[in-house]
N, C-alpha and C positions, 0 to 999 in steps of 0.2 A: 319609706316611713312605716306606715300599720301596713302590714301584708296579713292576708284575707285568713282567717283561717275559720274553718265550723264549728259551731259547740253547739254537741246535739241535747235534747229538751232533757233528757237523763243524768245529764253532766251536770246545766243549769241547775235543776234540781237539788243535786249533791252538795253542789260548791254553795247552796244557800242555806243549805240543812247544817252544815257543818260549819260555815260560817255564824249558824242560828248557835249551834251545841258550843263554838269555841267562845260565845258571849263577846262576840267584834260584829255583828249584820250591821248594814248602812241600816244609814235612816233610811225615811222617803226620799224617795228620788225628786222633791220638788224644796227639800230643805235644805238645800243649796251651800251650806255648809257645817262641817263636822268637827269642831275642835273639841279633842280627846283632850289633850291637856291643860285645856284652858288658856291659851297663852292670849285669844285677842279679849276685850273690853265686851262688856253685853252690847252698848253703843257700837262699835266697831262690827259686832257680827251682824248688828242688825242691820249696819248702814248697808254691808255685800250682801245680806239676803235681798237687798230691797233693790240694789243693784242688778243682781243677776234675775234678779225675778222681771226686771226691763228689756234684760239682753233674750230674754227666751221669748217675751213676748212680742218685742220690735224686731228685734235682728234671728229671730229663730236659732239661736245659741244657748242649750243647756250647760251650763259650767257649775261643777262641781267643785270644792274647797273641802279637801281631809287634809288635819292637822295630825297624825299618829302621832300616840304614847308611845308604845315602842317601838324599838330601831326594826324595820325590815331587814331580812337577811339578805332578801333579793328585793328591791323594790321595782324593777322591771314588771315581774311576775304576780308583787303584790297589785301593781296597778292596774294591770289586766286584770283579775280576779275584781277587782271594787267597781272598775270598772262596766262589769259585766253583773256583777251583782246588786248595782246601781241601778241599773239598765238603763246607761246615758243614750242620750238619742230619741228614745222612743215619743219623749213630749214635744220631740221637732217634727216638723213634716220629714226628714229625711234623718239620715247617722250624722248628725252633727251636736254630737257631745263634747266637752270637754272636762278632763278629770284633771286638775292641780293637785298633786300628793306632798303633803310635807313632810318631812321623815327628819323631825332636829334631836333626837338623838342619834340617827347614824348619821347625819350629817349629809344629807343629801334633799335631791330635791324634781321630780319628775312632771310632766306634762302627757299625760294622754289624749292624743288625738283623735276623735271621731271621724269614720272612714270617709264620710263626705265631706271633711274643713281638711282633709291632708292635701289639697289644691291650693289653699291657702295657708294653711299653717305647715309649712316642711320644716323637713327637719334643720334645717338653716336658720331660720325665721324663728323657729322656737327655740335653740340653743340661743343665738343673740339674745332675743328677749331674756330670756333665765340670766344667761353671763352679765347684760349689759345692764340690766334695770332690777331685777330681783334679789341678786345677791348683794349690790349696795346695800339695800334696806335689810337685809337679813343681816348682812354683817353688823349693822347699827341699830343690830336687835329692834328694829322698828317692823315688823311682819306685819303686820297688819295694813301698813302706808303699803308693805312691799307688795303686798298681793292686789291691793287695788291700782295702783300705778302700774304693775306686770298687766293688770284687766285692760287697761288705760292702753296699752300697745299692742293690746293683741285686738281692741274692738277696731284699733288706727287699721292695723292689719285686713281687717274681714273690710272693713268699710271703703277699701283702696284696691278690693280684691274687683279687678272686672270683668272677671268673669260673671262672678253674681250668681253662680251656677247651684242649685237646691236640685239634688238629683230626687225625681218625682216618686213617692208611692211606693210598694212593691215591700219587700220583704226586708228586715232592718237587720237581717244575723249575716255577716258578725257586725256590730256595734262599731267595735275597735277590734284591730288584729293582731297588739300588744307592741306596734312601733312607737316611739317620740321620742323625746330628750330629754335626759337627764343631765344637772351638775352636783359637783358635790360643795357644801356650800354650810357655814360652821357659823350658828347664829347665834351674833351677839359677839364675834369675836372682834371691833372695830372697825368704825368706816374707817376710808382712805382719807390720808391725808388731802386738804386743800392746798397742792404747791402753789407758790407765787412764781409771777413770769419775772423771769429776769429786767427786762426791759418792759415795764408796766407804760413810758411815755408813749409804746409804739402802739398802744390803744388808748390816745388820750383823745375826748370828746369833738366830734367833726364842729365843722364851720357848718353842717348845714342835718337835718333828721336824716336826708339820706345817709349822707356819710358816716354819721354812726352807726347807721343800723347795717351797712357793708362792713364799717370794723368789729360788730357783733356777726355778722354771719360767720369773720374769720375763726373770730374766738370759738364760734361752735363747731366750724370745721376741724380746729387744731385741737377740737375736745380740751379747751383751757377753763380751769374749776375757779380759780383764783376771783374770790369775792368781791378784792381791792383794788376792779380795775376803773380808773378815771371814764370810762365810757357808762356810769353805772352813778345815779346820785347818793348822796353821803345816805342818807336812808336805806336806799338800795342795799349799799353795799352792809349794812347793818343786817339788812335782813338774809343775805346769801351768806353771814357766817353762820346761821343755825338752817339754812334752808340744804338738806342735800342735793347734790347733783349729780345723777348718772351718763353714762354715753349712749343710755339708750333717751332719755331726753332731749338731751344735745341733738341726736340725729333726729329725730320729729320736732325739734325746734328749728332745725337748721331748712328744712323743708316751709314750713309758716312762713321765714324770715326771707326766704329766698320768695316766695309767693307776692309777701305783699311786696318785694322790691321793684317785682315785674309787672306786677298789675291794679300795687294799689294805689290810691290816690293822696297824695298830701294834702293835710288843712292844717295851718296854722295859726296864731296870733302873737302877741309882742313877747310872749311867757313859755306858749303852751304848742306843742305842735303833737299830730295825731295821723301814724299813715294806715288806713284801713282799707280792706278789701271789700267789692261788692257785697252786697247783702247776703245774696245767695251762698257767698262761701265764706258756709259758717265755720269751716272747720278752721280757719283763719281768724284769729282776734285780732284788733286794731293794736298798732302797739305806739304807746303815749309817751313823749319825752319832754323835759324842761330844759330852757335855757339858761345856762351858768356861766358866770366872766369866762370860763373854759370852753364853751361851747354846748351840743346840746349831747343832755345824758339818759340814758332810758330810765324812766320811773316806774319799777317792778313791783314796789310798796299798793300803789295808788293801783294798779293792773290786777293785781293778790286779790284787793279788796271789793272791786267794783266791777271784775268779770269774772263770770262763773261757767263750768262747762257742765251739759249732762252725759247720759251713758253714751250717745251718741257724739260725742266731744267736739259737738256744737254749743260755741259760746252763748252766752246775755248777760245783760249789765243787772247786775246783783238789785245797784239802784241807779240813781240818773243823778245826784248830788255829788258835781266830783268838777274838778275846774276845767276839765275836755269835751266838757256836754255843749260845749260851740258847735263843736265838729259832727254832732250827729243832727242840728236842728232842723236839717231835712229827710232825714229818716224817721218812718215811723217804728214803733214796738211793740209787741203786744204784751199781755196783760204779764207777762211771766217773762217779758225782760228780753226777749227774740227778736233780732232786726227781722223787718218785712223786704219781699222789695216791694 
């Protein structure tokens, strides 16, 4: 990924002076994002400053967000450069920066890695993310959802990393040594279609909450987008025709799904059933399904509305007014919506 290289204090100097004369210098390096051509919402930039400003101070992750006005020639070489004139890293105990470049007039799209998260973010792990989750939402001209949900995969990433490793102290140069991934990626030109499955009965609603939530693990195994499947109630399925879906969600949902299958616990009643994991594992939501002359269907609608996650993509229930608050009567929560145990 980043291989090492030195840039002596002379160079720094230069490449700041010049970036000062060519009227492009970063901002501060704690402003956490730089849209040159205005593409997100004032809302929208503030929600990722407010964001990222968590991820630096809980998970010791500086991420950076540059929108460029114009197309880079090389954005490999731009990135390194912003990167270093950012001077990402230095606000973490260790080089763990990370620089997002957006480049939608060339049509591309790069991730710079900071030398201490290349354990965790390889170059593998960051093409998927870029491929699977980022360029859905660029294609659907939606950037702004793209780069938060791209955050959304990459904090899954760091918080799954067990190593846990903050290499200690000592001298931060080089920052980054100018590896990661890049895709090329042309925003605004169309999400993917939502194909229907041919045989939509072969996911029609279990006889029992497990057995649906096994005919959804399939669905997310076989990365099937299709709104209109019977395992999904008529709401539901309302809501998955404007909601998009990536393969990079799919694969972190399929993980959840599979979690509680194996260790969570069912609570039912005549209506309403809810299979949720330990308290402790928050990064698993309960997930709530109703009974229909068909069997029982997951309720996505009521899930949207009543669980919320934070930077840490640790759930809480938004509020407690909702027809599956049976199933939590022996949990407590604190003040801000967080099971205990």
């Amino acid at each position: 990924m980043n291989r090492c290289r030195t840039f002596f204090l002379l160079s720094a100097i230069f490449l700041t002076l010049l970036l000062s004369a060519c009227g492009d210098s970063p901002r501060s390096q704690t402003t956490f994002i730089d849209d040159q051509p205005s593409l997100l919402s004032e809302i929208q930039q503030a929600r990722i400053r407010a964001y990222h400003q968590r991820l630096l101070t809980d998970l010791d992750i500086h991420l950076q967000v540059t929108i460029l006005d114009a197309a880079a020639p090389d954005i490999d070489r731009r990135a390194v450069e912003l990167f270093d004139a950012y001077r990402l890293g230095e606000a973490t105990r260790a080089a763990r920066g990370l620089l997002l470049l957006v480049d939608p007039k060339g049509r591309q799209v790069r991730l710079e890695v900071g030398y201490d998260l290349e354990p965790v973010f390889t170059d593998l792990l960051v093409s998927r993310v870029e491929r699977e989750q980022m360029i859905p939402f660029f294609r659907a001209n939606r950037v702004g959802d793209g780069l938060e949900a791209t955050v959304e995969l990459l904090v899954a990433a760091a918080l799954e990393d067990t190593k846990g490793s903050v290499a200690g102290g000592g001298e931060l140069v080089p920052l980054s040594g100018g590896g990661g991934a890049k895709v090329a990626v042309e925003i605004g030109s169309g999400a993917a279609p939502k194909d229907a499955v041919d045989a939509s009965e072969d996911y029609a609603p279990g006889g029992s909450p497990a057995d649906t939530l096994r005919t959804y693990a399939e669905v997310l195994s076989l990365r099937i987008k299709d709104p209109d499947l019977p395992i999904y109630t008529p709401a539901t399925r309302e809501f998955f025709q404007q909601w998009l879906v990536t393969d990079g969600q799919q694969a972190s949902e399929l993980k959840s799904v599979s979690a509680a299958l194996e260790v969570g616990e069912l609570l039912l009643n005549d209506r309403y059933a809810v299979l949720r994991c330990p308290p402790g594992m928050r990064a698993h939501a309960p997930y709530l399904l109703q009974l229909s002359p068909q069997g029982w269907q997951l309720d996505f609608v009521t899930m949207s509305q009543v669980i919320g996650f934070n930077h840490r993509n640790q759930w809480f229930f938004r509020n407690h007014e909702h027809p599956y608050r049976f199933a939590f009567t022996d949990w407590t929560f604190d003040q801000h919506g967080f099971p205990k145990k």
